[in-house]
PDB file as gemmi writes it, atoms N, CA and C in Angstrom:
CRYST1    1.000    1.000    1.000  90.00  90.00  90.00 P 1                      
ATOM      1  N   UNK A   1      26.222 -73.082  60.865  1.00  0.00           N  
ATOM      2  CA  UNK A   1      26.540 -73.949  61.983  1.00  0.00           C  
ATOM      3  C   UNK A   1      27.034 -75.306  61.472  1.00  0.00           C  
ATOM      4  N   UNK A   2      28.086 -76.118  62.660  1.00  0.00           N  
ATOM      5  CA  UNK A   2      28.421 -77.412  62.000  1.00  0.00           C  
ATOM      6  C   UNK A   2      27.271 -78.347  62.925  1.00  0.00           C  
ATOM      7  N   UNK A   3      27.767 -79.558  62.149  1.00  0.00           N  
ATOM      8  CA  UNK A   3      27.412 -80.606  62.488  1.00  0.00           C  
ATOM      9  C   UNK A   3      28.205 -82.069  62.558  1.00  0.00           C  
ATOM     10  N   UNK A   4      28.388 -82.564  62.926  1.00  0.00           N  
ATOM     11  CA  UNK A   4      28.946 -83.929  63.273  1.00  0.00           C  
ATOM     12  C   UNK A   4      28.242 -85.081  62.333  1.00  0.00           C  
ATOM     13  N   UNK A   5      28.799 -86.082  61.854  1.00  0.00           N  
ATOM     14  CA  UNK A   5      28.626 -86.755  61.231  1.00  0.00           C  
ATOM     15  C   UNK A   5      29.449 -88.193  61.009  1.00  0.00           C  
ATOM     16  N   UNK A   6      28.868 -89.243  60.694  1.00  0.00           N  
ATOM     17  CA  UNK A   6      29.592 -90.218  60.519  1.00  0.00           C  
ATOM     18  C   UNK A   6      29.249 -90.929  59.210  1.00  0.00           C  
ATOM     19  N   UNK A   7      30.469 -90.829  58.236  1.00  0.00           N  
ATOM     20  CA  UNK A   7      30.214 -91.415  56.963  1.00  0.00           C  
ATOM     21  C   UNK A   7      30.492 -92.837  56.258  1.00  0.00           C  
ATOM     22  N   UNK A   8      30.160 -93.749  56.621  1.00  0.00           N  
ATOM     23  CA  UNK A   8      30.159 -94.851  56.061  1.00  0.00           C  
ATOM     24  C   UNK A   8      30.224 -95.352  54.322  1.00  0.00           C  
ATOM     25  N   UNK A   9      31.712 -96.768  54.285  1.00  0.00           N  
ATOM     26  CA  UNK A   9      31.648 -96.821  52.441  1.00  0.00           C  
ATOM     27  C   UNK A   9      31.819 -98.315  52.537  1.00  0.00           C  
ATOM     28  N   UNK A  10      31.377 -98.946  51.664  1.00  0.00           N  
ATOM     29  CA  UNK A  10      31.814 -99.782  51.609  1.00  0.00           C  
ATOM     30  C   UNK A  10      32.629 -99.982  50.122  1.00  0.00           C  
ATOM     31  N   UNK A  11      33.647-100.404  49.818  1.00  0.00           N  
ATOM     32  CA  UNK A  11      34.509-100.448  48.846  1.00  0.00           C  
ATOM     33  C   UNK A  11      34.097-101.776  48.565  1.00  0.00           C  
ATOM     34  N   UNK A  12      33.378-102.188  47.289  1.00  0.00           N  
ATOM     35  CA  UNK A  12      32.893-103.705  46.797  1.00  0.00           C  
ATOM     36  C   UNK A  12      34.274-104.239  46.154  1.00  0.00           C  
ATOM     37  N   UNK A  13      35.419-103.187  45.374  1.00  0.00           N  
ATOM     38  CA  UNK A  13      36.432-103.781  44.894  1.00  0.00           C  
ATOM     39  C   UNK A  13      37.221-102.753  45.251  1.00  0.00           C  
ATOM     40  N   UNK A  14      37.783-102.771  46.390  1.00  0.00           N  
ATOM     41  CA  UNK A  14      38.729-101.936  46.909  1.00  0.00           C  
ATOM     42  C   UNK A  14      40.368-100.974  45.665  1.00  0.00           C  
ATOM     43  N   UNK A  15      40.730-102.617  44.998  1.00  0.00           N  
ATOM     44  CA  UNK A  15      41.558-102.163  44.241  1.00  0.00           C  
ATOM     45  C   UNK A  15      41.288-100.959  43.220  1.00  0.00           C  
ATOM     46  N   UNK A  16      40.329-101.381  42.678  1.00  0.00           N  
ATOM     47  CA  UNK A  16      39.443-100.521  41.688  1.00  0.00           C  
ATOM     48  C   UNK A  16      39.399 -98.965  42.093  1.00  0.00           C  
ATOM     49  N   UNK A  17      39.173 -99.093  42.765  1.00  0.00           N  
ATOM     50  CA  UNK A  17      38.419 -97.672  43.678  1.00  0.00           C  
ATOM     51  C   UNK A  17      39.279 -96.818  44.684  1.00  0.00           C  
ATOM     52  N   UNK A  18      39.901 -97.239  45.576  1.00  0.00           N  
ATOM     53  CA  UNK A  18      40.927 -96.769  46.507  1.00  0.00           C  
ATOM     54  C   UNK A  18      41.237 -95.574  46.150  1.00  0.00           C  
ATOM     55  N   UNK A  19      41.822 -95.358  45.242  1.00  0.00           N  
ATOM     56  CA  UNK A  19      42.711 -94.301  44.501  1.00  0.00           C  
ATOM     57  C   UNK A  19      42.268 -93.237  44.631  1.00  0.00           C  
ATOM     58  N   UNK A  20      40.991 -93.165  43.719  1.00  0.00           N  
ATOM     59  CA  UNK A  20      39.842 -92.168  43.333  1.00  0.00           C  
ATOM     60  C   UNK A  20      39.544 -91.500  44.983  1.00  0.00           C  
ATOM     61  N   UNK A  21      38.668 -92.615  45.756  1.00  0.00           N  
ATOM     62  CA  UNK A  21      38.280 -92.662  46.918  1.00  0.00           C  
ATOM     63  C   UNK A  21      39.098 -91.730  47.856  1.00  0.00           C  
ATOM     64  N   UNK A  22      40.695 -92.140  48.242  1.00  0.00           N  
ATOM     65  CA  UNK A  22      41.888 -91.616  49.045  1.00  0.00           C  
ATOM     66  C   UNK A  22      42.053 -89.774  48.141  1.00  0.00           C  
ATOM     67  N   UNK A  23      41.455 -89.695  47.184  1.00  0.00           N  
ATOM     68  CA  UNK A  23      41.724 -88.512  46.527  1.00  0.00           C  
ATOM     69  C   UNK A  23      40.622 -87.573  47.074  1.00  0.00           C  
ATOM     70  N   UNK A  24      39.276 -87.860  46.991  1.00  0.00           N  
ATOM     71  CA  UNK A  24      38.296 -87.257  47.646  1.00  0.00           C  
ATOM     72  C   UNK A  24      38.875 -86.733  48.921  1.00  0.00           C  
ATOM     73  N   UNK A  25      38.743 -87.993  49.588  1.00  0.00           N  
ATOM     74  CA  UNK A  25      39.107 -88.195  51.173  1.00  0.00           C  
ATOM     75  C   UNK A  25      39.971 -86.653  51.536  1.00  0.00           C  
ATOM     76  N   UNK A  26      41.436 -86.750  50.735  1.00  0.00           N  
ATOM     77  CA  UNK A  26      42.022 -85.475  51.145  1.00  0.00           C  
ATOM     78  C   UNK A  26      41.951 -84.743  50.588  1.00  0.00           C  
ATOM     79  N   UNK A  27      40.758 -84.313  49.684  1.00  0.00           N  
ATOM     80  CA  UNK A  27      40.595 -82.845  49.976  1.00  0.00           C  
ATOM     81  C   UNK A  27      39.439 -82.412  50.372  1.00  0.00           C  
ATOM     82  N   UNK A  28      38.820 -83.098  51.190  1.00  0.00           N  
ATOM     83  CA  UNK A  28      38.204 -82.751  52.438  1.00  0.00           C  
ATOM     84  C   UNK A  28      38.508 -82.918  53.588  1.00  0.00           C  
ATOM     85  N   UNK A  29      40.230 -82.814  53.624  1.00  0.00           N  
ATOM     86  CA  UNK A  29      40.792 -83.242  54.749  1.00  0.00           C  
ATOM     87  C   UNK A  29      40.642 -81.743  56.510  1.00  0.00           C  
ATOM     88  N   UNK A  30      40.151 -80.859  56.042  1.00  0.00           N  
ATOM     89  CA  UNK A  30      39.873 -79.792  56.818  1.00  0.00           C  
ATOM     90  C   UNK A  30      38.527 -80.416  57.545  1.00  0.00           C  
ATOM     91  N   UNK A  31      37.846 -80.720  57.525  1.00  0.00           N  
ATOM     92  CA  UNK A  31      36.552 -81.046  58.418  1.00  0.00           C  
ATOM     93  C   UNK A  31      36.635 -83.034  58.848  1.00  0.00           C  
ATOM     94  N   UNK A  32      37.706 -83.431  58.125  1.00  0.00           N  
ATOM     95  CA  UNK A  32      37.866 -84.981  58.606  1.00  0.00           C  
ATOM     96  C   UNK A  32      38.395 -85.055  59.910  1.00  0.00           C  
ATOM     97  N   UNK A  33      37.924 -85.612  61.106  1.00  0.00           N  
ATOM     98  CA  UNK A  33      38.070 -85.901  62.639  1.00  0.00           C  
ATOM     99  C   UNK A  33      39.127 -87.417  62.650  1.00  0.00           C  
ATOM    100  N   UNK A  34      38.469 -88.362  61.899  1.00  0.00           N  
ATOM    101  CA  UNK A  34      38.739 -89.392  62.383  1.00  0.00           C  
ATOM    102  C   UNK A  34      38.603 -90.418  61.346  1.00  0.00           C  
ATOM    103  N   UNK A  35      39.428 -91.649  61.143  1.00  0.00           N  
ATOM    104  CA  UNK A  35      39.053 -92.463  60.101  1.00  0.00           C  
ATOM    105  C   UNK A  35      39.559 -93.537  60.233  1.00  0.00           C  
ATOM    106  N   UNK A  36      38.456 -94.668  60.372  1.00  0.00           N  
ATOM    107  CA  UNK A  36      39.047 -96.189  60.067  1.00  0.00           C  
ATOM    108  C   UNK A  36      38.736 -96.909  59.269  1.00  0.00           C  
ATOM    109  N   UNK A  37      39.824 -98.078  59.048  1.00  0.00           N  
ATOM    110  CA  UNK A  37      39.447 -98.995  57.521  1.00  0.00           C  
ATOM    111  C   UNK A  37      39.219-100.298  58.385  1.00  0.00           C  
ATOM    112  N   UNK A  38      38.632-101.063  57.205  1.00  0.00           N  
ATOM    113  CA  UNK A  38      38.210-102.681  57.832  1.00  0.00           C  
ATOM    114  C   UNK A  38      39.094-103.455  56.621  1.00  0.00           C  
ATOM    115  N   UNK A  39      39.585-104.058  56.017  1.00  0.00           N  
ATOM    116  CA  UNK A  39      39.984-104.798  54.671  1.00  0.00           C  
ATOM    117  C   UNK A  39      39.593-106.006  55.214  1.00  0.00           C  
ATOM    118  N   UNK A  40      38.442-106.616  54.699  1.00  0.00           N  
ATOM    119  CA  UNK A  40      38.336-107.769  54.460  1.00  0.00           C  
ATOM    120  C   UNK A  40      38.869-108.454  52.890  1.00  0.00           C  
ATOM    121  N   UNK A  41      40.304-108.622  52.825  1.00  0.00           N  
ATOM    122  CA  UNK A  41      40.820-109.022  51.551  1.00  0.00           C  
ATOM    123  C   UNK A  41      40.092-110.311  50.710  1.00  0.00           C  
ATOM    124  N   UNK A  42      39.550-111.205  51.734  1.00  0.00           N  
ATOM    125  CA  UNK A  42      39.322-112.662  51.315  1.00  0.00           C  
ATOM    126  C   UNK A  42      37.917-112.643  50.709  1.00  0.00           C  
ATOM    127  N   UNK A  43      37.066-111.080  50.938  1.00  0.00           N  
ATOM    128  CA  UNK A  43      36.289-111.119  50.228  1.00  0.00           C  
ATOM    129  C   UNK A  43      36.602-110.208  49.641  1.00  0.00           C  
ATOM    130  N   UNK A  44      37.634-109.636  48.963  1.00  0.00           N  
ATOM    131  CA  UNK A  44      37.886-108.412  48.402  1.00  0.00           C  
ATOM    132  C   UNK A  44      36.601-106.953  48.145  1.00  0.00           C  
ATOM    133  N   UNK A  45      36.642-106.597  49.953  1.00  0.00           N  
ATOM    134  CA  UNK A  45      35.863-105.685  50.137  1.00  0.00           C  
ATOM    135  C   UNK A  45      36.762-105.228  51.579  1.00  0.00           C  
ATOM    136  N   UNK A  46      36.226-103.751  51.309  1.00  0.00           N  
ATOM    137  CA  UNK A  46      36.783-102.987  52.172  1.00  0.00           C  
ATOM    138  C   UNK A  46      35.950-101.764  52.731  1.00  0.00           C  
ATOM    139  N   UNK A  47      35.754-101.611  54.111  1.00  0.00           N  
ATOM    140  CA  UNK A  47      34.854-101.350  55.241  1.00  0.00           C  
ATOM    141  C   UNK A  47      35.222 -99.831  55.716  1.00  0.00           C  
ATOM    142  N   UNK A  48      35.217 -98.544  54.881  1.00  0.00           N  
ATOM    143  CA  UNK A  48      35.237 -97.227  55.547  1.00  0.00           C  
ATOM    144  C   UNK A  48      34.832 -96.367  56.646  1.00  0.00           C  
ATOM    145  N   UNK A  49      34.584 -96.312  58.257  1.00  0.00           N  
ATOM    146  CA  UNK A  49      33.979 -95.069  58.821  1.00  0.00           C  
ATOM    147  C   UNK A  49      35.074 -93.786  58.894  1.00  0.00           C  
ATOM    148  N   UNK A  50      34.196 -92.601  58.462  1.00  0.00           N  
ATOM    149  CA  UNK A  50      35.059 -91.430  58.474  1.00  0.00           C  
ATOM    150  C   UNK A  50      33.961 -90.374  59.260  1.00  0.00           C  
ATOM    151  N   UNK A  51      34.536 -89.837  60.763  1.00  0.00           N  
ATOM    152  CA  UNK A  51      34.111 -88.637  61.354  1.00  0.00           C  
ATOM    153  C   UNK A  51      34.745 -87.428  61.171  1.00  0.00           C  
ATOM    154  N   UNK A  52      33.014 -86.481  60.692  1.00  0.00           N  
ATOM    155  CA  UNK A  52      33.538 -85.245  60.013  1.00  0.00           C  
ATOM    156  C   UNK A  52      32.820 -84.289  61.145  1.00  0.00           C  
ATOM    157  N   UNK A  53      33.072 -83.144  60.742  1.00  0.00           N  
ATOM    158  CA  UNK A  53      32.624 -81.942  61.458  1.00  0.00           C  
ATOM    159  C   UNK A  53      32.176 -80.725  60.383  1.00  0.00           C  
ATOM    160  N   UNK A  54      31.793 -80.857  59.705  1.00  0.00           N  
ATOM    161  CA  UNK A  54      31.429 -79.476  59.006  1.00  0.00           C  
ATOM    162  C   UNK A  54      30.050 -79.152  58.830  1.00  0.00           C  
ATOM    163  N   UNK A  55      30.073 -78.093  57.603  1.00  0.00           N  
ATOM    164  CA  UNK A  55      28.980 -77.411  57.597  1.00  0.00           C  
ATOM    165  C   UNK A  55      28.286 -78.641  56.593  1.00  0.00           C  
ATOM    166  N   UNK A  56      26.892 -78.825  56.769  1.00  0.00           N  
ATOM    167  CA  UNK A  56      26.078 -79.707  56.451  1.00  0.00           C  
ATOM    168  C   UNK A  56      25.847 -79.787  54.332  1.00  0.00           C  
ATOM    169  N   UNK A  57      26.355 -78.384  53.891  1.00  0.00           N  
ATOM    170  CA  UNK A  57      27.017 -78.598  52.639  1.00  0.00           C  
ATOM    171  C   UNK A  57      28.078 -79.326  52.410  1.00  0.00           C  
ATOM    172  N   UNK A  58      29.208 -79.497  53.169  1.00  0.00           N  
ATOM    173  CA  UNK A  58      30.145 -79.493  52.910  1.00  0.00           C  
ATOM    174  C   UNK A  58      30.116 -80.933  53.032  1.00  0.00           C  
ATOM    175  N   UNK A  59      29.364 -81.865  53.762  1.00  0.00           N  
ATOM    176  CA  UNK A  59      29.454 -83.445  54.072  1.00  0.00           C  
ATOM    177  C   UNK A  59      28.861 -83.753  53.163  1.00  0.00           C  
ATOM    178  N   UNK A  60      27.525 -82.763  52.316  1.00  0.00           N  
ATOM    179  CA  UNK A  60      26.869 -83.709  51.715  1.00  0.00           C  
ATOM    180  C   UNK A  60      27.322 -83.611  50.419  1.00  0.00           C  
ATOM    181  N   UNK A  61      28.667 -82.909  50.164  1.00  0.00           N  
ATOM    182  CA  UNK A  61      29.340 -82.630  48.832  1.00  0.00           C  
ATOM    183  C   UNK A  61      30.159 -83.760  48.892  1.00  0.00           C  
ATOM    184  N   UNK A  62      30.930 -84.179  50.258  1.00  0.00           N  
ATOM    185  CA  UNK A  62      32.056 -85.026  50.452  1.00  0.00           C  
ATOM    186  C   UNK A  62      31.369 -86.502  50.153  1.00  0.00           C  
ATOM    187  N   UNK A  63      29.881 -86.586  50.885  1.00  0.00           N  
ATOM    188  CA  UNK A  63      28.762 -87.570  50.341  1.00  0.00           C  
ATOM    189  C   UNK A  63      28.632 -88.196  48.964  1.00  0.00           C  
ATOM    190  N   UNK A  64      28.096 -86.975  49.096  1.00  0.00           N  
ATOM    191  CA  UNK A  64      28.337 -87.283  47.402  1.00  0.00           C  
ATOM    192  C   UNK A  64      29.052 -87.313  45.993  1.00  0.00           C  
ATOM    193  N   UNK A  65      29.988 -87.113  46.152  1.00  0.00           N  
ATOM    194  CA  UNK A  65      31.215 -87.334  45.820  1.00  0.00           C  
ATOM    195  C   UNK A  65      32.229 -88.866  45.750  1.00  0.00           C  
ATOM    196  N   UNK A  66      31.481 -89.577  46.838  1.00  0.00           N  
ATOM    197  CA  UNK A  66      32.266 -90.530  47.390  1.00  0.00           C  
ATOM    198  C   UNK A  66      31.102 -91.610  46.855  1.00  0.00           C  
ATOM    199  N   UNK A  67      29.607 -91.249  47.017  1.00  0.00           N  
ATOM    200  CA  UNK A  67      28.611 -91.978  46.274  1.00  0.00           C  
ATOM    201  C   UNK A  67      28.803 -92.352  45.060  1.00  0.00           C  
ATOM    202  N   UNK A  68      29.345 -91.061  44.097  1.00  0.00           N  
ATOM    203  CA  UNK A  68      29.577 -91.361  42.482  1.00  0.00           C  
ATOM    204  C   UNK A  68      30.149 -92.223  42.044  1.00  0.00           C  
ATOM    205  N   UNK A  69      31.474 -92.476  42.963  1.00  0.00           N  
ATOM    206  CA  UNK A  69      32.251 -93.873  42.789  1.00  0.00           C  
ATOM    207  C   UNK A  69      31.937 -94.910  42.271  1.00  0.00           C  
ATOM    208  N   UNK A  70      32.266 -95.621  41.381  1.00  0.00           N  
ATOM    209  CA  UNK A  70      31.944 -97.059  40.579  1.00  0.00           C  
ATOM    210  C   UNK A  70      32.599 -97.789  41.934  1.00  0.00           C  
ATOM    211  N   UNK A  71      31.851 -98.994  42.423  1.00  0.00           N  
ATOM    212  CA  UNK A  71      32.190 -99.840  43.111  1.00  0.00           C  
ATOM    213  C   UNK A  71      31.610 -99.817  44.801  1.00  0.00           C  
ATOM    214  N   UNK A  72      31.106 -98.637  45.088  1.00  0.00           N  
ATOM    215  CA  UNK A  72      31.184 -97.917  46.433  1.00  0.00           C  
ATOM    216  C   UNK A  72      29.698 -97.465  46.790  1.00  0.00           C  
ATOM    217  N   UNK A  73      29.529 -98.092  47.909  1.00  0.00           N  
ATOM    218  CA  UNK A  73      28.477 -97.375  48.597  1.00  0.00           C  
ATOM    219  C   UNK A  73      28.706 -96.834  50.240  1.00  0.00           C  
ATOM    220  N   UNK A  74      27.333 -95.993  50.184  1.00  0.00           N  
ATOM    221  CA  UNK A  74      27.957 -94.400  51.096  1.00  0.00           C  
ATOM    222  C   UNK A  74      26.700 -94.612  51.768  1.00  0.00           C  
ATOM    223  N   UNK A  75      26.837 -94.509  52.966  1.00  0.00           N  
ATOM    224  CA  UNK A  75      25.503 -93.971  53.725  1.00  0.00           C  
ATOM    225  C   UNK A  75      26.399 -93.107  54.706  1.00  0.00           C  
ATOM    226  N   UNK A  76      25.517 -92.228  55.339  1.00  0.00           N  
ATOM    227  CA  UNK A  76      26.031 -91.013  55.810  1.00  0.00           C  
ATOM    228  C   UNK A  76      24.706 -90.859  57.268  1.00  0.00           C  
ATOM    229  N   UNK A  77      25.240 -90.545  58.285  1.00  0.00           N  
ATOM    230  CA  UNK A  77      24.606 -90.142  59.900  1.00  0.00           C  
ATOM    231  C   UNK A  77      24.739 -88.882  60.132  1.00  0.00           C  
ATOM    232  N   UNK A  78      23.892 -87.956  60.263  1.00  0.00           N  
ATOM    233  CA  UNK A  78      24.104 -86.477  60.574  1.00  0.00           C  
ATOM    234  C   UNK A  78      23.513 -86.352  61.538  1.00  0.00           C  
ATOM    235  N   UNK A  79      24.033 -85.581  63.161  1.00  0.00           N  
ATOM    236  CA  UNK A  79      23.963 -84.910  63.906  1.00  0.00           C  
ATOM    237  C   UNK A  79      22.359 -84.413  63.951  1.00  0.00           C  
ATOM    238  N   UNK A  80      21.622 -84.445  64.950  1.00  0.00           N  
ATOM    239  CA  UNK A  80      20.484 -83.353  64.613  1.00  0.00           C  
ATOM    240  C   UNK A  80      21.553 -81.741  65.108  1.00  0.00           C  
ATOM    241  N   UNK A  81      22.094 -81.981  66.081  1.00  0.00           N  
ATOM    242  CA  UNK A  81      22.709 -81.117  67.368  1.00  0.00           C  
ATOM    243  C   UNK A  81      23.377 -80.451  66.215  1.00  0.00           C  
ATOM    244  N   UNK A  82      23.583 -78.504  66.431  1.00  0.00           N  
ATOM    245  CA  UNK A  82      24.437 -77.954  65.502  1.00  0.00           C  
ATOM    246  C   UNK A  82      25.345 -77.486  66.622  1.00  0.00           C  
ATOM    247  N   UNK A  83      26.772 -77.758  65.999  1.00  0.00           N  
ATOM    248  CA  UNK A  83      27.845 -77.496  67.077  1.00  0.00           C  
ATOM    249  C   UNK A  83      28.746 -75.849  66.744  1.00  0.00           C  
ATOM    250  N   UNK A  84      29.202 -75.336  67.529  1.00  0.00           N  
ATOM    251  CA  UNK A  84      30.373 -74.518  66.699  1.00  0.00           C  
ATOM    252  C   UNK A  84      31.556 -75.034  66.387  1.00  0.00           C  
TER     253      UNK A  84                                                      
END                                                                             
């Protein structure tokens, strides 16, 4: 069963990181719903939410994945509700 989710990053040095980050991002682009950025440039930090839909492996691979990142932190909201 899926689940819904909302994944939060914060990019501490956006430049640094982006790259890596935007690489993850699409190739978990099959269960990605929705995605917005914040760039706060003047503090050179940058503000990720991304809504997913998958199977509860599959977010916490995309999770963690995006955790490993030098520069980046991840907190992640999961659904109790399992959807089809």
């Amino acid at each position: 069963m899926k689940r819904v989710a909302v994944i939060s990053a914060i990019l501490d040095k956006p430049e640094a990181s982006q790259t890596q980050f935007n690489e993850i991002i699409s190739s978990f682009k099959g269960i990605i719903k929705g995605r917005m950025g914040l760039p706060l440039q003047e503090q050179d930090i940058a503000i990720i939410s991304i809504v997913v839909l998958g199977e509860l492996d599959e977010i916490n691979s995309l999770t963690g994945k995006l955790g490993n990142l030098e520069h980046i932190t991840v907190k992640t909201s999961i659904s109790k509700k399992e959807v089809l």
